[in-house]
Every structure is written in structure tokens, then in C-alpha cells.
KOLSE-816126 format. One record per residue (C-alpha): chain; x negated, y negated, z negated; residue number from 1. Coordinates in steps of 0.5 Angstrom, whole numbers, plus 500, padded with zeros to 3 digits. Example, Ala and Ser with C-alpha at 12.3 -4.5 7.8 and 13.67 -1.06 7.14 Angstrom:
<sites>
SITE  chain   px   py   pz    n
SITE      A  475  509  484    1
SITE      A  473  502  486    2
</sites>
This chain:
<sites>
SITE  chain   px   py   pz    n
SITE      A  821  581  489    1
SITE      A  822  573  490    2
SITE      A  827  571  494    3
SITE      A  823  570  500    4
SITE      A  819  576  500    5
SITE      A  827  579  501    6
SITE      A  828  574  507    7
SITE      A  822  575  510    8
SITE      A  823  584  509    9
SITE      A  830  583  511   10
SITE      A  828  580  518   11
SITE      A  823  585  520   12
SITE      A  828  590  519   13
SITE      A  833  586  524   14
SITE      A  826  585  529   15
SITE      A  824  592  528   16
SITE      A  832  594  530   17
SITE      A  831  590  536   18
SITE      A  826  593  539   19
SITE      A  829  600  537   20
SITE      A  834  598  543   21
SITE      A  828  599  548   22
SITE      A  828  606  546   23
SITE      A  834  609  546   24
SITE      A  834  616  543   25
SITE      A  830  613  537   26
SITE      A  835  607  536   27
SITE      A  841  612  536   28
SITE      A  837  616  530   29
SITE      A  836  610  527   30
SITE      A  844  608  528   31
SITE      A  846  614  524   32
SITE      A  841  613  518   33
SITE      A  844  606  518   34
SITE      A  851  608  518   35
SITE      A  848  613  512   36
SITE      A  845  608  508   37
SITE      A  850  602  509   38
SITE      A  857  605  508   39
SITE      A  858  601  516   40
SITE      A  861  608  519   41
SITE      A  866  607  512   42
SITE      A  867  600  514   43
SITE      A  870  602  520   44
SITE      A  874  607  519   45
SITE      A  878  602  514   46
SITE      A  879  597  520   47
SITE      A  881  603  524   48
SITE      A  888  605  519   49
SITE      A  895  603  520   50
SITE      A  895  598  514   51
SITE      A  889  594  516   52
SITE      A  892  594  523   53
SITE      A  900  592  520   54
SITE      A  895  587  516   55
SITE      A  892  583  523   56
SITE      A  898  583  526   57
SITE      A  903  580  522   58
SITE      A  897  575  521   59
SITE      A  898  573  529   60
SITE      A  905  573  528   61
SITE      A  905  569  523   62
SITE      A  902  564  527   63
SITE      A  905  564  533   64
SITE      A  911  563  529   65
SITE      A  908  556  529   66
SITE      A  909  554  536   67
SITE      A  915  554  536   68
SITE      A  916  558  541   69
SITE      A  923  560  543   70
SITE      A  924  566  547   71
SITE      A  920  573  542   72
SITE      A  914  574  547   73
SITE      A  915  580  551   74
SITE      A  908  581  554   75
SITE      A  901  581  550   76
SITE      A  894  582  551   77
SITE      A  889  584  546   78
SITE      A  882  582  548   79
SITE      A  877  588  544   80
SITE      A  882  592  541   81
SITE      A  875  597  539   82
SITE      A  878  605  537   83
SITE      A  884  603  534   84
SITE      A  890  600  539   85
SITE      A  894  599  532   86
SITE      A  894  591  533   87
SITE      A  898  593  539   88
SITE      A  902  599  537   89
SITE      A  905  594  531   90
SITE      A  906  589  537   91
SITE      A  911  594  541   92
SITE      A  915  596  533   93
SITE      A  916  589  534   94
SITE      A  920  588  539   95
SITE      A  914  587  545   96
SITE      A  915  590  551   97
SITE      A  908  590  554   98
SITE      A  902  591  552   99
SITE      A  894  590  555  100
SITE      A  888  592  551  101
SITE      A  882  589  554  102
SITE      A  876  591  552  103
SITE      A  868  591  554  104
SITE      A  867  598  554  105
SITE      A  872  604  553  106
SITE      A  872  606  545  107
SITE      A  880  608  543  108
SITE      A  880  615  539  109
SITE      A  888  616  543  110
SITE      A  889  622  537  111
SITE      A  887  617  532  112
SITE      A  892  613  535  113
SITE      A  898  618  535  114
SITE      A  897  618  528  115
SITE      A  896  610  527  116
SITE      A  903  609  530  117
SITE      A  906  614  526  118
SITE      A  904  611  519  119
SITE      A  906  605  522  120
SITE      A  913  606  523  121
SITE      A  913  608  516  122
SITE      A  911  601  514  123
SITE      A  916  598  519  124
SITE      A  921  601  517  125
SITE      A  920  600  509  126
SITE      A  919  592  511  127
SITE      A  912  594  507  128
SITE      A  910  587  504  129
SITE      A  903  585  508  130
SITE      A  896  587  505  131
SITE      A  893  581  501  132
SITE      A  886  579  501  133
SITE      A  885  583  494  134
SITE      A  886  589  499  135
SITE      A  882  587  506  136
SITE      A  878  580  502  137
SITE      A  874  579  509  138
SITE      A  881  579  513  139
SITE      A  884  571  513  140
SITE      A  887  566  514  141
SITE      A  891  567  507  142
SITE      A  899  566  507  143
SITE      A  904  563  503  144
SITE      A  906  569  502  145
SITE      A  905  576  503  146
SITE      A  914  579  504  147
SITE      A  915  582  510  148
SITE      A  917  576  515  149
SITE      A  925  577  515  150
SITE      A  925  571  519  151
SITE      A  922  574  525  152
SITE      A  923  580  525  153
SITE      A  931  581  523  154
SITE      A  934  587  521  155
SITE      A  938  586  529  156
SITE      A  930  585  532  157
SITE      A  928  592  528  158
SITE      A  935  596  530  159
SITE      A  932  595  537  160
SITE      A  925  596  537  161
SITE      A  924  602  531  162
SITE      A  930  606  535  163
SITE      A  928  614  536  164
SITE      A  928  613  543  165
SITE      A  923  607  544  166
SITE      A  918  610  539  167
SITE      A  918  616  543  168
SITE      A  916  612  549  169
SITE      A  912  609  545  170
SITE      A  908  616  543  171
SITE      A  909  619  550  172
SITE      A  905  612  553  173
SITE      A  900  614  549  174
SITE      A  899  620  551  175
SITE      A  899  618  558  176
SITE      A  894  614  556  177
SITE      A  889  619  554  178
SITE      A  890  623  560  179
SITE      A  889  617  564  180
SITE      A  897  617  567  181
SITE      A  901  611  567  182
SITE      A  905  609  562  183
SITE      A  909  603  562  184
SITE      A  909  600  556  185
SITE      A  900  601  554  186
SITE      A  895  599  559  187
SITE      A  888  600  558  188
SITE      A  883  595  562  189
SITE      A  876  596  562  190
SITE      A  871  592  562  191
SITE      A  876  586  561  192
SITE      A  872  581  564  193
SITE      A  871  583  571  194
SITE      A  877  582  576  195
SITE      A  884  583  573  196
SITE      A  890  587  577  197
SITE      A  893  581  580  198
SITE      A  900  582  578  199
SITE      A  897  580  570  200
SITE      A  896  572  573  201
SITE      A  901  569  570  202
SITE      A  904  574  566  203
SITE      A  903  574  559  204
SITE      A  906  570  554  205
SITE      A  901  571  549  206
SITE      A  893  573  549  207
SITE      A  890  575  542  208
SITE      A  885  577  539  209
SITE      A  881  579  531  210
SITE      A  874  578  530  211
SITE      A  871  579  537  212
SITE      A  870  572  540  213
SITE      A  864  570  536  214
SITE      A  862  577  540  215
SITE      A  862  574  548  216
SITE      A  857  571  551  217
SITE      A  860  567  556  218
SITE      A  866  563  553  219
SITE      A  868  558  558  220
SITE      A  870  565  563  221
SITE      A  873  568  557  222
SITE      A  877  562  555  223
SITE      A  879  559  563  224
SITE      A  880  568  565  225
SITE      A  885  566  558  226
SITE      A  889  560  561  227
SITE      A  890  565  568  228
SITE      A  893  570  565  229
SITE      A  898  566  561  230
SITE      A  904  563  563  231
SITE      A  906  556  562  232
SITE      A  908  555  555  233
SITE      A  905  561  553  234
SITE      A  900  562  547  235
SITE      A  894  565  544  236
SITE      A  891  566  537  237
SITE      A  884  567  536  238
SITE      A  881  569  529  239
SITE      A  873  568  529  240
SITE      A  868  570  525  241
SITE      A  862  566  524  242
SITE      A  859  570  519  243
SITE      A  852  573  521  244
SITE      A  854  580  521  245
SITE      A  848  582  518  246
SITE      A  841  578  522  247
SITE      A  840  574  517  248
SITE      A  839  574  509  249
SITE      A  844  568  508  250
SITE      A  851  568  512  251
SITE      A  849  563  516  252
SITE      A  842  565  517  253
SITE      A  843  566  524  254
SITE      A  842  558  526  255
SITE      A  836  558  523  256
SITE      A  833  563  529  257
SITE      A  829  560  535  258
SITE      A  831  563  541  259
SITE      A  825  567  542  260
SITE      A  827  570  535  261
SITE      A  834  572  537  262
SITE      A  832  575  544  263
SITE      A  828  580  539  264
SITE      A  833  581  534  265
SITE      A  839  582  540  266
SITE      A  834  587  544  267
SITE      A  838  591  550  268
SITE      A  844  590  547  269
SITE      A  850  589  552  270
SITE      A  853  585  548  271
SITE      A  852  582  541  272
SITE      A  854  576  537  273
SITE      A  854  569  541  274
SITE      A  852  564  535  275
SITE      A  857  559  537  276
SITE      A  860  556  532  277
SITE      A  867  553  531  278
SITE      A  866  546  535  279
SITE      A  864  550  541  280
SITE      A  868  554  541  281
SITE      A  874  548  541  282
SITE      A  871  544  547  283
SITE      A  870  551  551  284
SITE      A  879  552  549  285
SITE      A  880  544  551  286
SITE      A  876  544  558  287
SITE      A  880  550  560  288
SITE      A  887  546  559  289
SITE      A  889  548  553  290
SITE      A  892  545  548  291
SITE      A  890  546  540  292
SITE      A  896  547  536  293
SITE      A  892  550  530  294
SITE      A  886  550  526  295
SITE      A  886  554  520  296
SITE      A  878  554  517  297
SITE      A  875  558  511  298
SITE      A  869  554  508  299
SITE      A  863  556  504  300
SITE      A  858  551  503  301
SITE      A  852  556  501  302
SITE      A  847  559  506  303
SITE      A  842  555  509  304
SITE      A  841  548  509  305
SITE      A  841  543  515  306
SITE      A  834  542  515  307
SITE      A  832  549  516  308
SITE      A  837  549  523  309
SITE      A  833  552  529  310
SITE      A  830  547  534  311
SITE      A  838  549  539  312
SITE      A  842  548  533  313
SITE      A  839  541  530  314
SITE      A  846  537  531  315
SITE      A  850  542  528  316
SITE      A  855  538  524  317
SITE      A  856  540  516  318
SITE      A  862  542  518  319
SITE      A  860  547  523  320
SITE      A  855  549  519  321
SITE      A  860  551  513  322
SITE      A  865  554  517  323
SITE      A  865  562  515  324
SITE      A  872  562  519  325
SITE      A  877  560  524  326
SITE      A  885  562  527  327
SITE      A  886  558  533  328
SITE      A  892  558  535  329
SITE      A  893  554  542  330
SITE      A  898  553  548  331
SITE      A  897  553  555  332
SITE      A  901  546  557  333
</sites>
């Protein structure tokens, strides 16, 4: 099969699945047979452990270590944390006192979780070194190195945040949770974008997020509701994929669609991905008043070429184009 044979079949199946979404029963089926046939449902099990998650983590850390920021942060928010609040759980053994989870719909298996916490623990307490690429290949930026950051989290930072006592306020937090009670030091919002508790404007220190910004359709909202949550001098660090995410042949593919194309691929779904690309992305962090601090990309120069661009993407910059990747790390003056 030449390669435009492949290209043209491969974005049938992509129309043929947006149009499923009209019709509900039909589409769930088709979702499980997909799950069957591509491995998807495995994918997501790997991303929903307590290594991947201990992996993104420090990842954020990492960055945020960059700003140079003082004072350990004491408030976090994790935009779409999905089924697994592992990201927020390593938070809290680091030291952070209070944890958000905003997310778009409910999905958090609060048993999985349980168990997520216990396994990093484990990892805390052994001072596990952090998975490298060969282990997660998707997941980025790559490090300097991979030892457990001791500059960050010191034996006395450790002493304090892994001790029985918390951890066991940590698991009943969780609990309370999934019995809807109140606890402390987790809160679950959904859906995140719409009105906020008015106690949280001003109160974070740090909003973070891992492959979930490529998925808002209103950026500009997102990233000013991101400001009015921060305080003064507080940070947030974004890791954006840019990848298709399978609605194109070529990682990039999806540039090429006209609007018309797209509508029918994306179907009733209520939320998908946007197809803003990096520079967007910057401009829509720099309106809202932030200041960008840094700018990891991850390149690739295959995929589509610029004269295949759709008519909405034709002044897409080269370097727009190969960017599979970014952390953004930025601070609210």
C-alpha cells in the first residue's frame, strides 16, 4: 500500500470516528475495540503509576528550581490531573502543604490512588533516581541528570514531609475525597473552568500542568484564570504536546486540515485538541501578564511540509511547525 493510499485510509478511520460521536452507543463500542486493537487502554494504565507519576513530578521541580524562587511553595494546583492524582500525591511528600486538582470532568479512581500513594513512598524514601527517556521515551524535557535532586529535597525537607504522621493525613485526605468529606490538604474542583472558590484568587504559588494544555480550547480564559490564582511572584510550569495525538498520519498532520475536516474529525467530543501551536500559546501566557522564564522545545523536522499547511495555518513559522514539545516555565510579576 503506497503511502498515500495509507494517508487517505488513515483519515477515513479519523472522520468515520467523528461521526460515531453522534451516535453515542455505537461510538462506546467502537471506543473499546480501539482500546483492544491499539494498546490505548495500556498506554494509560502506564501514565496512571507511581514511577511515571514520580517522573513528571520532578520534571516540574526541576524547572521551578529555575526560578529561583525562595520560599518552597506551599500551594499547588494541578490543571487535568485525569485518574491518577499521583503528580499531586509527590507533591505533598515533597513538602507542599496543599494540593488542587482542576480538571474538566470527574475521572480519579481514588482506590488507585491509595495505592499510587504507597508506592511513592517507597520511591521517596529510597531517594529512587528519576525515569529517564529510555524508560518513559514520550515524556520530557530530558535532564542533566537523572540522581534524585538532594539539592531540593534535603534529608531535613524529607525528614519532615515523609513522617508517619503526615502520610497518614495524607491517605485519610484521600479517603475523604472519595466519600465527598472534606480534607485538608487534597481538593478536587470540577469542572475547573467555571467559577472558582474565591478563597483560591491569589493563593497558589505554583499552577502546573503535563500534556493537558494542547487540550483547552480557550487559552486566553485558561491562562488569565492562571494569573488570578497565582500570587505575586508565583510560577507555573506547562508541559505541551503538540503531536497530533493520532488524527493524522504524520505527527503534525493535523496543520494540514481545513476547518471543515477538523469539525468532522473532532465530532460531539467536548473537549479535544486545540492545534495551537507554541507561539500561540506564548502570546496568549504574555497577554495575560506573565513573564516567560523558560523555554525547553523538543524538535522534529519530519511530518508535513509548509505547503501542505491548511488555509487557518499558512503563516505557521518553521519553527512552529517542528515543535513536537515545550516546558514552559513562567512568573506572575
Amino acid at each position: 500500500m503506497t503511502f498515500c493510499i495509507k494517508k487517505n485510509v488513515f483519515l477515513a478511520r479519523k472522520l468515520l470516528t467523528g461521526l460515531l460521536t453522534y451516535a453515542p452507543v455505537l461510538n462506546q463500542q467502537l471506543f473499546r475495540l480501539r482500546e483492544s486493537l491499539t494498546g490505548h487502554s495500556r498506554r494509560q494504565v502506564a501514565v496512571a503509576t507511581a514511577p511515571y507519576c514520580y517522573a513528571v513530578w520532578m520534571r516540574h521541580l526541576l524547572q521551578w528550581h529555575t526560578t529561583d524562587t525562595a520560599r518552597f511553595p506551599e500551594a499547588l494546583a494541578e490543571i487535568g490531573p485525569g485518574n491518577s492524582l499521583g503528580v499531586g500525591l509527590a507533591a505533598l511528600l515533597s513538602g507542599i502543604n496543599r494540593y488542587y486538582a482542576l480538571d474538566a470532568v470527574a475521572q480519579v479512581d481514588f482506590h488507585k490512588n491509595r495505592d499510587i500513594l504507597e508506592d511513592l513512598v517507597k520511591l521517596f524514601a529510597d531517594k529512587t533516581r528519576i525515569p529517564d527517556h529510555e524508560e518513559y521515551p514520550d515524556l520530557g524535557p530530558p535532564l542533566q541528570s537523572y540522581a534524585f535532586p538532594d539539592h531540593i529535597l534535603s534529608n531535613d525537607r524529607l525528614s519532615v514531609s515523609l513522617k508517619a504522621k503526615r502520610i497518614e493525613r495524607i491517605r485519610q485526605n484521600i479517603s475523604n475525597m472519595s466519600s465527598r468529606e472534606n480534607s485538608d490538604m487534597l481538593t478536587y474542583i470540577i469542572p475547573w473552568s467555571g467559577a472558582l472558590p474565591p478563597g483560591m484568587l491569589e493563593s497558589l504559588d505554583w499552577v502546573l500542568s503535563q500534556f493537558v494544555m494542547e487540550h483547552i480550547d480557550d487559552l486566553p480564559a485558561a491562562y488569565e484564570q492562571f494569573y488570578g490564582l497565582l500570587k505575586p511572584g508565583g510560577c507555573m510550569t506547562h508541559h505541551i504536546d503538540f503531536r497530533s495525538h493520532w488524527t493524522s498520519y504524520e505527527w503534525n498532520g493535523y496543520w494540514a486540515y481545513e476547518e471543515k475536516t477538523w469539525r468532522m474529525i473532532r465530532g460531539k467530543r467536548p473537549y479535544f485538541i486545540n492545534r495551537m501551536p507554541l507561539s500561540e500559546h506564548l502570546s496568549c501566557i504574555k497577554k495575560a501578564g506573565f513573564e516567560v522564564l523558560n523555554l525547553i522545545k523538543t524538535k522534529c523536522d519530519s511530518g508535513i511540509s509548509p505547503n501542505e499547511l491548511a488555509r487557518r495555518f499558512h503563516n505557521l513559522s518553521t519553527d512552529d511547525l517542528q515543535t513536537m514539545g515545550a516546558m514552559i516555565v513562567a512568573r506572575k510579576p
